[in-house]
Each structure stands twice: as structure tokens, then as C-alpha cells.
N, C-alpha and C positions, 0 to 999 in steps of 0.2 A: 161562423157558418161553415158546416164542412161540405164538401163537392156532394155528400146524397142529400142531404139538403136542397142545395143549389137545382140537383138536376129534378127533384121532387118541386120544385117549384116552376123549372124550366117546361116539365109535363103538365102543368095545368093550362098551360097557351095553347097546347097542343089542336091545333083545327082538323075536325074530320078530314078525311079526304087529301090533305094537304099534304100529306109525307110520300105519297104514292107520287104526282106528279115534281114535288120538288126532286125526288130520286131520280126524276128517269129525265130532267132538266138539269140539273147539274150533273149527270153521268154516277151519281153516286152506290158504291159496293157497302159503304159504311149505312149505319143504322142512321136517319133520317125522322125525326120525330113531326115534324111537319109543324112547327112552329112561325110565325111572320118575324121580320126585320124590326117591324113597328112594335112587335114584342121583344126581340132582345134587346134594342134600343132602349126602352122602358125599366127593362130589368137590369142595365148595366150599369145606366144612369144611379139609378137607386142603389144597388151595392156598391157605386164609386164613394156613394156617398155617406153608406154605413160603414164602410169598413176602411182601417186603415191601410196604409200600404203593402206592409208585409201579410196581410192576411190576403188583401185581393192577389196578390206576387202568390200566393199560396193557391189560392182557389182555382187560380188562374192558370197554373199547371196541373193541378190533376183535373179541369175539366177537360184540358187538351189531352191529357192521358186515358180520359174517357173514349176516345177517337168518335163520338157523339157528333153529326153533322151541325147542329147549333150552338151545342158547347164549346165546340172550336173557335166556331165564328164568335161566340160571348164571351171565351178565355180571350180573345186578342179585344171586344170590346172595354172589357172592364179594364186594360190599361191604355188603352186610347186616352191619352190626355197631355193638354200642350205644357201645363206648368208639373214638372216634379221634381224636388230637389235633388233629392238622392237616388238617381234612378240606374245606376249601374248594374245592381240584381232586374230590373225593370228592362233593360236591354239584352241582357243577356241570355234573359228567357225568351223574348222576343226572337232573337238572332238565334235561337237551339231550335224553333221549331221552322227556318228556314226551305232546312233538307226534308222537310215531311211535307212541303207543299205536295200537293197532285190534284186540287179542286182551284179555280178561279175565284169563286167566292171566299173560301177560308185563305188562300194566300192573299188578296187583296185587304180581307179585313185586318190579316196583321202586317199588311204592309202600312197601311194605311196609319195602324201604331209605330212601326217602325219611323215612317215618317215625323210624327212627332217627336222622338228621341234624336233625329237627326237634326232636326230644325234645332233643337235645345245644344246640343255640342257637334257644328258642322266637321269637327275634326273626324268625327266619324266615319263621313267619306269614303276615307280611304280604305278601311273594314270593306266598304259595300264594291269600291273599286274590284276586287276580288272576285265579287261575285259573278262580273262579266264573263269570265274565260270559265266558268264553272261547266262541267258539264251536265249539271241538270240545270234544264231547260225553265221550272220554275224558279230554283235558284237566280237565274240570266235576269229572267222579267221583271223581279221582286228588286233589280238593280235601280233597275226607270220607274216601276208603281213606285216604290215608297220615295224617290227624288222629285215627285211629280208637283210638291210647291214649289221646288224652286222653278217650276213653269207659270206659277202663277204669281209670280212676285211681280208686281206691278213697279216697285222703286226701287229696284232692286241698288245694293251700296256696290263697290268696286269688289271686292272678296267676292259677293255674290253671284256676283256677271262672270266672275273665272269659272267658279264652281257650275253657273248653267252651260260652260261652254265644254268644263269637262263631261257632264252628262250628253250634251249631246252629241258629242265624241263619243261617247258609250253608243248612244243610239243610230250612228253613222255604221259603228261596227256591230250592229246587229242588223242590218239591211240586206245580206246576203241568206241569212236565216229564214228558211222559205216555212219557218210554224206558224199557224195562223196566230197562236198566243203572242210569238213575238210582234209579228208583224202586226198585230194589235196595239202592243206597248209602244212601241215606236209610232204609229200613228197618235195616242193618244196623246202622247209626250209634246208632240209637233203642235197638233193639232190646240193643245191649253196655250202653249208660249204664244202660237199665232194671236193669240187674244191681246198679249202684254210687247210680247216683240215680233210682228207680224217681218219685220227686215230680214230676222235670224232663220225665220220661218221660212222664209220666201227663199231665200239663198241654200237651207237645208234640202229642200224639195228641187230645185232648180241643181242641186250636184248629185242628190239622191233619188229620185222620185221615180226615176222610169226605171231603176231596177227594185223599186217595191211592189208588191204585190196590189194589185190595181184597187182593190177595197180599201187597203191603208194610202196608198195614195189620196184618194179621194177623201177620207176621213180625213188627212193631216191637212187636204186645203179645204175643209169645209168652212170653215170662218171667211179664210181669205177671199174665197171665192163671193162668201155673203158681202164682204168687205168693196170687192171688185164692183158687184151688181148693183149699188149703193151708190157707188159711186158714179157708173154711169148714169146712172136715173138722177143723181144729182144735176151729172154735166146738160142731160137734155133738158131740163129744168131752168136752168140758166140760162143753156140757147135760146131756149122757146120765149124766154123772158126778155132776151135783148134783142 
């Protein structure tokens, strides 16, 4: 399949109307075909699954060199994937198009692959370690989006619990950063762990919290606070019972 291909198949999803307010919701100067999620999804799945890896490794850079607001987002879909063996050419395109973050959406989408390459060799890490002191600002965020399983690790092993603590050490030193993107990532980060380690959670926001920005405050204890509410209405529950 070559990329006119691909983007000749990308324009048949095409929804009237839908490119005009996607542009002007995600801030975008690039060209915006106005395609759904629920369509690239669709379409990524199905070329994961015709092609093999060097061809989507292939396609999957020059649709990002399309600078296409969907093709971006469907170049980082199509190697979203948790098992690859050989995926060293598979990171390394991932981590090239780092520096070209500037949308929310297309950096998360390949954060979100990046993520998978880290889970597959945690040594990685220390690559993304780097990225903290970077000075672009998407750069920074794309440190905690793509480390954002290891907030959801429910069992987490002994290696693992270092590696959540070096993240949130990352995210302790992003708290002075008054961008609403960081200050985002850092809520979001908080706010998933509270799910799996509400302790680490609780003691994050109890050193950090009152010098975060008052919406990511609140986002990082949204669970706990569910968690709290919960539990009161258990305790009166009880009372009322004895």
C-alpha cells in the first residue's frame, strides 16, 4: 500500500462539515480532513493486519510526513501495538517524531505507542528520562503521557514500584510549570495511580497540591475524593445499623 493510497482511502471517511469544527477544536493550521476516531481506529486495525511490519514502519512515516491532521494521528495508530519483536526501527520512528509534537491529540496518540515500546523493554526509560529537562514543552508532557501504565499497574513487581516512583519524581518536577498541558499531565498521572495506589497519591498531593494549579489539583483527587465520600456513607451506614 503506498501513503496515496492510504490517504485515498483516509478521504472516503471524510464527514461533511466535520473538518471545519475539528480545526478550530484542536487549534489546527494544518490541513484537517474531518475524519472520526471511530474511523481511524477501523482503518488501523485492518492495515495492522494486512501489512507486515516494515511496510506499516513504511507507511507510517510518510503519512506523518503528510503533516495530514488524521494521518498523523493513523501513522502513530498503525504501530500501536503491545507484542513486536523486533521493534527497534518501530521506536525509533516513534521517538523522531517527538520534536514535532504541537497538537494534544497527535502527541498523545503517539504517545500512547510509545507507551507500548516502553512497557515491551523498560530500559527505555532512561531515553524518555531526558525528555523532562527538554525545553519543548511537548517534549516534557509526552515524558508522563506515554509512562501513564505504569499508573495503572494494579500488581505492580519490585522493579516496577522504582520505575512508578521515578515517574513521579518527574511529575513532582513539573509542578512549578504553570502550562495548562503540563499541569494537565501531572494531574492525569496522579489522578490514574490514585486508582491502584491511592497512599502514593495521597502523600503526592499532600507535598505537592497547593502549589498546583487548582483544576489539576482537583482532577488528581477526583477518585480519592470519590473514594473518601464512600466511605463516609459507609461509616453512617454502620452507625445507623448499630
Amino acid at each position: 500500500m503506498t501513503c496515496d493510497d492510504a490517504l485515498e482511502a483516509l478521504r472516503t471517511h471524510i464527514e461533511p462539515g466535520r473538518a471545519e469544527q475539528m480545526a478550530a477544536y484542536h487549534k489546527q493550521s494544518r490541513e484537517v480532513l474531518g475524519v472520526s476516531n471511530v474511523a481511524l481506529n477501523d482503518l488501523a486495525k485492518s492495515w495492522r493486519q494486512q501489512l507486515d511490519l516494515d511496510a506499516r514502519v513504511s507507511l507510517a512515516a510518510e503519512l506523518w510526513q503528510s503533516n495530514i491532521f488524521e494521518a498523523r494521528i493513523l501513522a502513530a495508530k498503525l504501530l500501536t501495538q503491545a507484542r513486536i519483536k523486533k521493534d527497534e526501527a518501530v521506536w525509533q520512528l516513534l521517538t523522531s517524531w517527538v520534536a514535532d509534537f504541537d497538537s494534544w491529540a497527535i502527541a498523545d496518540a503517539v504517545a500512547s505507542a510509545i507507551g507500548k515500546r516502553l512497557q515491551a523493554q523498560p530500559a527505555r526509560l532512561e531515553e524518555i528520562s531526558e525528555w523532562t529537562t527538554s525545553e519543548h514543552m511537548w517534549t516534557r508532557r509526552a515524558a508522563l503521557v506515554s509512562t501513564l501504565p505504569w499508573a495503572k499497574l494494579a500488581n505492580p513487581k519490585p522493579a516496577e514500584l522504582d520505575q512508578r516512583e521515578q515517574i513521579v519524581a518527574w511529575a513532582a518536577s513539573y509542578v512549578p510549570d504553570r502550562n495548562w498541558f503540563i499541569q494537565k499531565a501531572v494531574a492525569w498521572w496522579i489522578r490514574d495511580l490514585s486508582k491502584h495506589d491511592p497512599d502514593m497519591s495521597r502523600a503526592f498531593l499532600l507535598q505537592h497540591g497547593e502549589a498546583m494549579k487548582a483544576f489539576a489539583r482537583k482532577e488528581a483527587a477526583k477518585y480519592l475524593r470519590k473514594s473518601a465520600q464512600q466511605g463516609a456513607a459507609a461509616s453512617s451506614q454502620e452507625d445507623a445499623a448499630s
